[in-house]
C-alpha positions in Angstrom: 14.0 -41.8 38.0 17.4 -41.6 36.6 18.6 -42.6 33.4 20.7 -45.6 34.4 17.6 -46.8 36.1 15.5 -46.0 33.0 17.8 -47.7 30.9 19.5 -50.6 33.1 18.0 -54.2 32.0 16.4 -56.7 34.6 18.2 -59.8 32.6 21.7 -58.1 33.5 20.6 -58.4 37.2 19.4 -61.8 36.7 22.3 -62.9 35.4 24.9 -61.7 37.9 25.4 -64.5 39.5 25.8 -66.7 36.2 28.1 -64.5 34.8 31.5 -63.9 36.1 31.8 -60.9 33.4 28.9 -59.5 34.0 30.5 -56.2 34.6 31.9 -55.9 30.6 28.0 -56.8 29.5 26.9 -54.6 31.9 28.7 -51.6 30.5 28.8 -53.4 26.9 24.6 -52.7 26.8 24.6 -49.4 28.4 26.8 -48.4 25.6 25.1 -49.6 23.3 21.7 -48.1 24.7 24.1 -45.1 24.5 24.6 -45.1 21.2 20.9 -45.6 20.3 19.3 -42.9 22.5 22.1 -40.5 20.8 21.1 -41.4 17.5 17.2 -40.8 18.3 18.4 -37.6 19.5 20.6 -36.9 16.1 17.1 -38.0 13.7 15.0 -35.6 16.0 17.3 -33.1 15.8 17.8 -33.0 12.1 14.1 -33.4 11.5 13.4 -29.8 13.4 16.4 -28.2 11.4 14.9 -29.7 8.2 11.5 -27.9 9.4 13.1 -24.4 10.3 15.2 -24.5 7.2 11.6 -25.2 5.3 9.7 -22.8 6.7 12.5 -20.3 6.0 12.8 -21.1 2.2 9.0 -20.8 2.1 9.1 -17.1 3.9 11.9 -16.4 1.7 10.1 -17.1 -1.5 6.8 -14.9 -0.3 8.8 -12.3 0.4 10.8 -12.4 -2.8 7.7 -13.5 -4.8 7.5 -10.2 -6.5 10.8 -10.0 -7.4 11.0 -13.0 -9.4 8.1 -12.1 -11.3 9.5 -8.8 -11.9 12.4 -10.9 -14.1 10.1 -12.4 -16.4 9.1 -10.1 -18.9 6.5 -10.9 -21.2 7.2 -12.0 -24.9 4.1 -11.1 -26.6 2.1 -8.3 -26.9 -0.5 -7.0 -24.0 -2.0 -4.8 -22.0 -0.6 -3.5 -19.1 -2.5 -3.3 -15.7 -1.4 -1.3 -12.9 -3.6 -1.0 -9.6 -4.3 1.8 -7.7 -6.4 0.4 -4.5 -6.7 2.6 -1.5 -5.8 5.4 -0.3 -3.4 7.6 -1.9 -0.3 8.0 0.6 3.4 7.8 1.2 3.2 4.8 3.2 0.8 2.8 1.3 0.2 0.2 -1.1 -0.5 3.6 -4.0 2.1 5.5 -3.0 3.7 7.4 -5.9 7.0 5.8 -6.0 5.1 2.2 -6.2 2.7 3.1 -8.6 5.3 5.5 -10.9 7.6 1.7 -11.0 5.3 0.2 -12.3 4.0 2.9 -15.0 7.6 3.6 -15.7 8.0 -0.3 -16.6 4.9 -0.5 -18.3 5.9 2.7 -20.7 9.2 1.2 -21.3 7.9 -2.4 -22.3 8.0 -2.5 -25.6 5.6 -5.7 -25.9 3.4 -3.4 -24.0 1.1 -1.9 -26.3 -1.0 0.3 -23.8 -2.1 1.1 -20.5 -4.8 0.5 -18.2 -4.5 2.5 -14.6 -7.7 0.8 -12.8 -8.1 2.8 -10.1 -10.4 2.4 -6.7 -9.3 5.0 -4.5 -11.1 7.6 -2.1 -8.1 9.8 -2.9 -5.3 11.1 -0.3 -2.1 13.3 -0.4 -1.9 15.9 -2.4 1.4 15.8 -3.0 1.4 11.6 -3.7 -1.3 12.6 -6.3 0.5 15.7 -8.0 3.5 13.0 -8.3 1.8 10.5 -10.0 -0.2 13.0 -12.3 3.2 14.5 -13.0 4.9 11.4 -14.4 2.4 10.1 -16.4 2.1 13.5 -18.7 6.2 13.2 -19.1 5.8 9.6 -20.0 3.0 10.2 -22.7 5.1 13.0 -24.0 8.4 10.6 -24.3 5.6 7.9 -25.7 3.2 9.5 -27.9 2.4 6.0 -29.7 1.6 4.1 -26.4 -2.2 4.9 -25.0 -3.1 5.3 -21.4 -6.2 5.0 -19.8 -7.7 5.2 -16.4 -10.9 2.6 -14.9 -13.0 3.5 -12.2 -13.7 0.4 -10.3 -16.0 1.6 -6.9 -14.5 4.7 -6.1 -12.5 7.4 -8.2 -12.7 10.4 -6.2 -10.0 13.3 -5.3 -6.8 12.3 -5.5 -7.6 9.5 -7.3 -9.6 11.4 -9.9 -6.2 13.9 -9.6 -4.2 10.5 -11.3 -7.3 9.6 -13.6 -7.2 12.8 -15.2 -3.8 12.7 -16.3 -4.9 9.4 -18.8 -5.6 10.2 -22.4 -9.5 9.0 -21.3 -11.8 7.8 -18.4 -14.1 4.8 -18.3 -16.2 3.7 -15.3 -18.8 1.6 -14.0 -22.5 3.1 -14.6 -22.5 2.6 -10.4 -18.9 4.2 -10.1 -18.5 7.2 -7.7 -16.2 9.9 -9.1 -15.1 13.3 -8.6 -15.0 14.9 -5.2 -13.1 18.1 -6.6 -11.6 19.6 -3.6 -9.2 19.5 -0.7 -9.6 18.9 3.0 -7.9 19.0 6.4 -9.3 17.3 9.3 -9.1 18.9 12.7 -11.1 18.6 16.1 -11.6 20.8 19.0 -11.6 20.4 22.9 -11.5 23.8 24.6 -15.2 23.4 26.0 -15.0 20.1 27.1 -11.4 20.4 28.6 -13.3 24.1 30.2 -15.9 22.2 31.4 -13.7 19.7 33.2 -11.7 21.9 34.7 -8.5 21.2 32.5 -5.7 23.9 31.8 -3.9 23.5 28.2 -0.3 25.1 29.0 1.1 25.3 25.6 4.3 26.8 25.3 5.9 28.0 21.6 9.1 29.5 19.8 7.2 31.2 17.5 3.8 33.1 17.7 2.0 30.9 15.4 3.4 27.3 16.0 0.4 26.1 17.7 -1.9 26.5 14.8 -4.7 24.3 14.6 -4.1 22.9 17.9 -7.2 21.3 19.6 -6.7 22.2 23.0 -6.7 25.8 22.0 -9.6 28.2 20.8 -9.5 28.4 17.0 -8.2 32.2 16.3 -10.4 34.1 13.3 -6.4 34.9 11.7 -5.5 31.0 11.7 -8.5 30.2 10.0 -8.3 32.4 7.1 -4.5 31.0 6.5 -5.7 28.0 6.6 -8.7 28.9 4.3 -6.4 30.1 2.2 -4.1 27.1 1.8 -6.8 24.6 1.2 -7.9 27.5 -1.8 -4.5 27.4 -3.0 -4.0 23.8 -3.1 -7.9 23.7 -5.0 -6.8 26.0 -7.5 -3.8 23.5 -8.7 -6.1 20.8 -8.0 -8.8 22.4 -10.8 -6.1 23.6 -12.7 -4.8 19.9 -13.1 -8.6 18.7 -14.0 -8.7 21.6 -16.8 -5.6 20.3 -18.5 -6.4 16.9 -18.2 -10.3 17.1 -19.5 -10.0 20.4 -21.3 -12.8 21.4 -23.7 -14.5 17.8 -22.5 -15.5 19.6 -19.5 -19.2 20.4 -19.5 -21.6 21.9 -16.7 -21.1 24.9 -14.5 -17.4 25.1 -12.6 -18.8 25.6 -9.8 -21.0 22.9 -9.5 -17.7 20.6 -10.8 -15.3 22.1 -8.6 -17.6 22.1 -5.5 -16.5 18.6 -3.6 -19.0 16.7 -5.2 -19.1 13.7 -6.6 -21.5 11.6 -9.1 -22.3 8.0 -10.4 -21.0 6.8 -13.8 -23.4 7.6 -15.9 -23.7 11.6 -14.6 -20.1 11.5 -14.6 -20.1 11.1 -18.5 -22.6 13.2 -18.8 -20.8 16.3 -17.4 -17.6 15.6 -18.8 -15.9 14.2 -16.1 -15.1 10.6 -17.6 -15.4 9.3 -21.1 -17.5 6.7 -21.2 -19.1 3.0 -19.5 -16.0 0.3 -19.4 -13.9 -1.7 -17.6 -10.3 -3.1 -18.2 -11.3 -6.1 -20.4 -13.4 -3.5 -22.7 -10.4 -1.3 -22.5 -7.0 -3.8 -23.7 -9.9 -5.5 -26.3 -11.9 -3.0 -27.7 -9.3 0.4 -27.7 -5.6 -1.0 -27.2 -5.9 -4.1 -29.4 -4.4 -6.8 -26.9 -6.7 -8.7 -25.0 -3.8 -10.6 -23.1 -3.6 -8.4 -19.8 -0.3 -8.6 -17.5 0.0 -7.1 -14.1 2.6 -4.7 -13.6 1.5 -3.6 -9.9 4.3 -5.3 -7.8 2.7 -5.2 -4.4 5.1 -5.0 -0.5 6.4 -7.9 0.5 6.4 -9.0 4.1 9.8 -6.9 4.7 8.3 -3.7 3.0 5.0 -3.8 5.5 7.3 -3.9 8.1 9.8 -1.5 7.3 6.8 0.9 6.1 5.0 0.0 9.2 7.5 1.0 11.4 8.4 4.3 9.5 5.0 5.0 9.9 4.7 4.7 13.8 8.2 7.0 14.3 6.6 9.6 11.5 4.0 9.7 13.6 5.7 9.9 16.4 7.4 12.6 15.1 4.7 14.6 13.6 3.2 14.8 16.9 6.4 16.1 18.6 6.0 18.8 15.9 2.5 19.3 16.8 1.5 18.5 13.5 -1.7 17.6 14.0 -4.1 17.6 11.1 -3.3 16.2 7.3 -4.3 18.0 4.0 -6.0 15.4 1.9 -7.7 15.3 -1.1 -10.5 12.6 -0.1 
């Protein structure tokens, strides 16, 4: 059906015979109905821009929610918070450079009267954990007066325990796992399965060892021992970092401390490894003086994920170009 016979009237056809104009009220109404199906058009119209333009502000201010709170600086004396959830990497929510911001901030507020790192983390890089270990000791040196301590929520293990031991002391939960002294790198093999299915690995290399640790390929006695002794290297800071951090506080044989394991709360005060039972309340009450506690974690926004996200995929991408297989952790 067309829109003149949609929108003609049956009166108008009644009527001309009666009317000798009937032509000028003809196209007099169709104007008019004109007029008023463009103006339907013009409300629905601005109604959907009002709702993108909406929706926009309101993505807009989650992604910028951070932000803002980072301009409003607290007037009164606290405790500052700063979360370290997860695990330990470049591309994650406890990276260094996230969670050195927010310790940097939290050193240079002066309504800040201490810190609490609270920290439930399996551990992770190396290198994000030296970092974050790294800063801290300059900042305490640069601000002797302002206490830091570390919380064990669930899990304070590795990398994690790396950070913890940086903090002037330790609390954690009596059901709190912590320690895990060591280093790691995961790695798999397939030679007897890809034998077995009659599967040839061609791998070609500049460079006689470039294909270390691959999984296709039988796992030579030489490799092994390098990599045995790069994960003993990387231990030997790792216990190194501990014995600076705990010092005489230390108790129970090294190796038993240093072994990889790891113990509840209560052990874990028992050999040294933490200070005592508390959580962050106890902590900015009981030890700092300001019950007020303020959040200085600022966490990704939508654009960060993304962008991380996406770095992640072509890192990994690339790493495998490399043939970069496995990944040193301290988990």
């Amino acid at each position: 059906m067309s829109w003149f016979s949609r929108h003609s009237s049956p009166k108008l056809s009644q009527s001309t015979n009666e009317d000798p104009h009937w032509e000028q009220t003809f196209m007099r109404q169709l104007a008019l109905e004109f007029l008023r199906e463009r103006r339907r058009s013009q409300r629905w119209s601005r109604f959907f821009k009002l709702v993108i333009i909406t929706y926009a502000c309101v993505v807009l201010l989650l992604i910028y929610a951070n932000e803002l709170d980072d301009v409003v600086t607290p007037t009164s004396q606290h405790t500052a918070l700063i979360d370290i959830n997860g695990v330990i990497a470049a591309d994650s929510e406890a990276s260094a450079e996230r969670v050195i911001s927010a310790i940097r901030r939290a050193f240079e507020s002066e309504q800040a009267k201490g810190i609490v790192l609270r920290i439930n983390s399996p551990g992770g890089s190396p290198v994000q954990s030296a970092y974050i270990n790294d800063e801290i000791r300059r900042l305490k040196a640069k601000y002797p007066n302002k206490p830091v301590y570390a919380v064990a929520v669930d899990v304070c293990a590795s990398g994690a325990y790396y950070v913890a031991v940086a903090t002037d002391a330790i609390y954690v939960n009596k059901s709190s796992l912590v320690g895990s002294i060591g280093v790691r790198l995961d790695s798999f093999g397939f030679q007897q399965a890809m034998e077995s299915l009659g599967i040839e690995r061609r791998l070609l290399t500049a460079g006689e060892n470039k294909g270390i640790l691959d999984p296709f390929s039988p796992l030579d006695s030489d490799d092994e021992l390098f990599i045995h002794e790069q994960l003993t290297a990387l231990h030997r800071q790792f216990i190194a970092a501990v014995k600076l951090g705990r010092g005489k506080r230390l108790k129970g044989e090294e190796s038993v401390l240093f072994s990889g394991l790891f113990w509840n709360g209560e052990e874990s005060v028992i050999l040294g490894l933490t200070d005592g039972l508390g959580s962050s309340s106890f902590i900015a009450r009981e030890l700092i003086g300001a019950e007020d506690i303020v959040k200085y974690t600022k966490k990704q926004d939508l654009l960060e994920r993304f962008a991380d996200r996406l770095g992640t995929s072509l890192g990994s991408a690339f790493s495998q170009a490399l043939g970069l297989n496995g990944a040193i952790r301290l988990e």
